[in-house]
N, C-alpha and C positions, 0 to 999 in steps of 0.2 A: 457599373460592374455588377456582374450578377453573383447573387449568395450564393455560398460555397452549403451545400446540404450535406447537415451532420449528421449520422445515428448516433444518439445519447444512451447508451448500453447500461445497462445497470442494473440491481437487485443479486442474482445468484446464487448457486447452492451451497455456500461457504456459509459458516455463523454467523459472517459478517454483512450478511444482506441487508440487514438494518439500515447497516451505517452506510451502504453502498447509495441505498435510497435515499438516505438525509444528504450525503453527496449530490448526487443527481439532483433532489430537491436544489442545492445551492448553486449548482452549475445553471438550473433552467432559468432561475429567477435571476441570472447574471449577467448571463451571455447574451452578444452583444445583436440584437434582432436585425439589424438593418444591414447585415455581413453573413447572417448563417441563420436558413431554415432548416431548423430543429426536426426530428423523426423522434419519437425515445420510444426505446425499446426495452421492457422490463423482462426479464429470467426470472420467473418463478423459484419458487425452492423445489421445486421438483425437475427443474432445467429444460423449463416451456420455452419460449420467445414468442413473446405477445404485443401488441402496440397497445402501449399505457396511453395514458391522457394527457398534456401536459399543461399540468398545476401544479406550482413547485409548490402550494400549500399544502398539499396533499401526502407531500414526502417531507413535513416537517420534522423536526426529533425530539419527538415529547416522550419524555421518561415514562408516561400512563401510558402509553402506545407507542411502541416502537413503528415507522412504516416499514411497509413490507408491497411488495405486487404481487397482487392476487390473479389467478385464472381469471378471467373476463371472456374466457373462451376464442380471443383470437388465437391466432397464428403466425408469425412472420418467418417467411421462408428468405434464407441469402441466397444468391447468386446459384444459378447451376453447374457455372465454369469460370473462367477467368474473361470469359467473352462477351461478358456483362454488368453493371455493375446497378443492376437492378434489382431494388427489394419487391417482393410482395406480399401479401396478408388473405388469409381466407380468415373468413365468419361464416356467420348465420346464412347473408345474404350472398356468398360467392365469393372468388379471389379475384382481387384489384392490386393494381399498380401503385406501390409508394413512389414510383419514380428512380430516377439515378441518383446511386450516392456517392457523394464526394470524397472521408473523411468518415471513420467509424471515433469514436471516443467512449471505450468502455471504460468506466468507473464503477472498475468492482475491485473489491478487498479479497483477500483469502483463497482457497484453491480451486478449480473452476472458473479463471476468471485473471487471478494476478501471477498465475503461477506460470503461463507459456500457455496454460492450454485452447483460450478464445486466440489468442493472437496467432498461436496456427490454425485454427479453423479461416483466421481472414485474412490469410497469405496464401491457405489453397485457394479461396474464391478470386486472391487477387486485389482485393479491398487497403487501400493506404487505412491507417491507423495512429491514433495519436500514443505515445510511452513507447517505452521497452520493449525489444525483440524477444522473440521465443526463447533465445538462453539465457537473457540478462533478466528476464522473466522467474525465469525456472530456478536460476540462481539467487535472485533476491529472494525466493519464495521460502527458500531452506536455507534456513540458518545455518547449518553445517554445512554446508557448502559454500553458501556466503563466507564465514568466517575463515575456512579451508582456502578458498582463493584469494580473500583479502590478506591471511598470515603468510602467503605463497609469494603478496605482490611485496611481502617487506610492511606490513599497515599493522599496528598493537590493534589486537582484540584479547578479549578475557579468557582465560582459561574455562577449558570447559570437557564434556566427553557425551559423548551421544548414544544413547544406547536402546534396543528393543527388550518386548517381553521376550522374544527366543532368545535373546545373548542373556537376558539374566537371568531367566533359568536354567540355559548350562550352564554357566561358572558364576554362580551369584558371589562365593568371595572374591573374585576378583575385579568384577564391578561395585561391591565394597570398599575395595583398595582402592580403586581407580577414585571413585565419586568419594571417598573420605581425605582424601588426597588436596581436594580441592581447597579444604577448610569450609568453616560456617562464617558467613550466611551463604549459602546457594540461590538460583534462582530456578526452579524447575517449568521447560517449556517445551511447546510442541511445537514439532525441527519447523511445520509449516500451516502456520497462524499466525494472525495479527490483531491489531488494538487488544494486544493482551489478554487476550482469551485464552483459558488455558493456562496459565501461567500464573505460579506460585511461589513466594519467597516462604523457605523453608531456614529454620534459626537453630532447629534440635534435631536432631536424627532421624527421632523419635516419628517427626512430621514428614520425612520423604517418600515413604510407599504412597499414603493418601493424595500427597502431591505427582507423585506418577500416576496413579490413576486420574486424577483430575486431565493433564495432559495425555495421556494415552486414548481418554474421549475424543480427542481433538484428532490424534494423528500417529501413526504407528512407528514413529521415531520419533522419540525424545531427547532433549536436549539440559545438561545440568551444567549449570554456569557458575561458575565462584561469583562471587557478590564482589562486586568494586568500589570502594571509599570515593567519590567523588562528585562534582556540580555534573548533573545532565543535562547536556548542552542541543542544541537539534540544529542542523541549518539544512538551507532547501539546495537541491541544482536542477540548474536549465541546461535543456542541450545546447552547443553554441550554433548560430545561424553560420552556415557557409564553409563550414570544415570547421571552424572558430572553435578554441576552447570551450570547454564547459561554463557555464556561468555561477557562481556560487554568493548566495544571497549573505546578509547579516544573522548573528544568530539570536538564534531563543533561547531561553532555560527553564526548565520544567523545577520550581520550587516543592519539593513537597515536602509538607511542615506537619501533617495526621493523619496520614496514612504509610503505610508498608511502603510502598511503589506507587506509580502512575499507573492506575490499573483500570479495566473497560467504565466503572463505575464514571469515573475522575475524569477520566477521556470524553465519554459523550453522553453523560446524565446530570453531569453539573453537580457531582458530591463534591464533599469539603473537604480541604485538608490540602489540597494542592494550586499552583499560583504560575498561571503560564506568564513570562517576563520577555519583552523584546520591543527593542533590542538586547542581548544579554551585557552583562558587564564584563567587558574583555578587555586586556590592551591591545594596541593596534599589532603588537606580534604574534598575540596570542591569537585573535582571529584570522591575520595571515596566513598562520599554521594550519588552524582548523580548516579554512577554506581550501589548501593545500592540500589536505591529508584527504577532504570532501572531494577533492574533483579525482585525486587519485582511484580513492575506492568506487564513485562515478567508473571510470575507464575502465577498471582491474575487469570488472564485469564487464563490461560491454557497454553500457548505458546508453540509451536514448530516450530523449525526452523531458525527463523529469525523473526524482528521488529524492527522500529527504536521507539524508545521514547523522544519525544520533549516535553521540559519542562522550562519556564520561573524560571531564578534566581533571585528574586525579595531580599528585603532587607531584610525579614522574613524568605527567603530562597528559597529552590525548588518547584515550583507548576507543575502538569504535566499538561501538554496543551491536548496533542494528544497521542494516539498509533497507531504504522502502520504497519498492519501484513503482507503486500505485499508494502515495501516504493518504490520510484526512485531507478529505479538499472541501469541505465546509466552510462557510465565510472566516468562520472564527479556527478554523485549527492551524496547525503551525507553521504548515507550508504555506498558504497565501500569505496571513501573518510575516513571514521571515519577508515575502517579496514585499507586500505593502509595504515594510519597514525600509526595503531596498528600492521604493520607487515605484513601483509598478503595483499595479489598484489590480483587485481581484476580477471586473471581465477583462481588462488587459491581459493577465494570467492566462484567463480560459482563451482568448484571442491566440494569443501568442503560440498557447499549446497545438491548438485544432492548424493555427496556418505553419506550423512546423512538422508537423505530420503529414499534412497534406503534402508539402514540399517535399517530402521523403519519399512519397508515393509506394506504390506497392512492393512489398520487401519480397 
């Protein structure tokens, strides 16, 4: 049988290029060689496509140095129609043939990348691609819209109000009203960002302007969320083979015991204070539920692919916090995690992903 050839997409112009990279580092050092010749392709922060090198050492995630893909001065040109499905690359020495690609897998965080907008760049070329379509994209990308179509589908999410700098400087009392309404503690975040950049639990009043501006760096609509009493729970979904339901793994729970929140530090620098657990401690109706409520908000969007769905168990029950249609795929984060717990080893995971995308072929 001959390899299915992947482009490994990653890096981009989001804040989250870092982690996009230590991704990528864990996908190359994973994925399964004797079934897929590898291409990777790194996006610059300035939004180049260049052919990296691949050495998953190299996109390690070491708190002293974050990776990043640097200009190297290539170039990698996609497809010029749908009438090809050939990449190339100019340097120094001339532009050559990457050959035909099979299968794109971009693993990128944040906007440029998880939000719709690579994944319509390779549906005009024509290119199959591994996750989420252009609106389940776009939709997971924005929290307020996420939450807007999840509260639409019938699915608890938290109270919240979304607002810009022009709304609150014409009626700043009544984006007072609205955002005091909520009660304290809040959570203030930008509508489209992820591993919690950007985002700040605010406890006094006193602290929400500073916490807007922190968010407003991020992204020009902001989101304020009433704070929710309860265990944060995470589980993963797969898309199902063959028309087949969704698939929805075991869960996880994010303990955190010294800090505010799960916050970017916690997430991928390995500070203290917080205790990923999984399988979580459920009964067996309680994770019925969850895995229920999970495949739901899967669908509400559109979903393909993959997603994690993070949702507080409060004493009224499930609320969903977030959905992430490009989450952590690092060995240790909590999407492969939820599957290894369910069976399935992490390049299984990358196997499964890349040959379901492919099977989907060009959208």
């Amino acid at each position: 049988m001959d390899k299915l050839r992947v482009v490994l997409l990653f890096g981009g112009r989001s804040s989250e290029h870092s982690i996009s990279c230590a991704t990528a580092g864990g996908v190359l050092g994973a994925i399964d060689r004797s079934r897929f010749e590898v291409i990777p392709v790194g996006i610059t922060r300035e939004g180049a496509y260049i052919l990296e090198s691949d050495e998953p050492a190299r996109f390690a995630l070491d708190p002293a140095h974050l990776p990043e893909v640097v200009d190297n001065g290539t170039r990698v040109q996609w497809p010029e129609s749908t009438a090809s499905r050939e990449l190339t690359v100019t340097d120094a020495s001339g532009t050559r043939s990457l050959g035909e690609v099979d299968v794109v897998f971009p693993i990128l965080h944040g906007r440029f990348g998880e939000d719709g907008t690579i994944q319509g760049l390779l549906e005009l070329v024509g290119l199959p691609y591994v996750g989420n379509g252009v609106l389940a994209s776009s939709l997971g990308m924005d929290k307020h819209f996420t939450k807007t179509v999840l509260e639409g589908a019938g699915i608890p999410v938290a109270p919240w109000v979304t607002v810009t700098r022009a709304a609150l400087a014409a009626d700043p009392e009544l984006w007072q009203r609205r955002t005091r309404s909520l009660g304290l503690p809040v959570f203030v975040k930008p509508a489209r960002a992820g591993s919690s950049v950007g985002v700040t639990k605010v406890n006094d009043w006193a602290e929400l302007d500073a916490a807007l501006e922190v968010a407003f760096a991020e992204d020009g609509s902001v989101l304020i969320e009433s704070g929710v009493v309860g265990r944060e729970i995470e589980c993963a979904v797969l898309e199902g083979r063959d028309g087949a339901a969704p698939r929805v793994s075991v869960a996880g729970e994010v303990v955190v015991t010294g800090r505010e929140f799960y916050d970017f530090e916690a997430k991928y620098l390995d500070a203290p204070g917080v205790e990923l657990v999984c399988p979580a401690d459920l009964g067996d109706g309680e994770l019925f539920e969850l895995q229920r409520i999970a495949r739901r908000a899967f669908e509400a969007i559109g979903g393909q692919g993959l997603a994690r769905v993070d949702v507080f168990l409060t004493d009224e029950g499930f609320v969903v916090n977030e959905l992430n249609t490009m989450p952590g795929f690092t060995p240790i984060s909590m999407f492969p995690t939820c599957w290894l717990n369910s069976g399935l080893s992490y390049p299984e995971l990358i196997t499964e992903l890349i040959e379901v995308g492919f099977a989907t072929g060009p959208r």
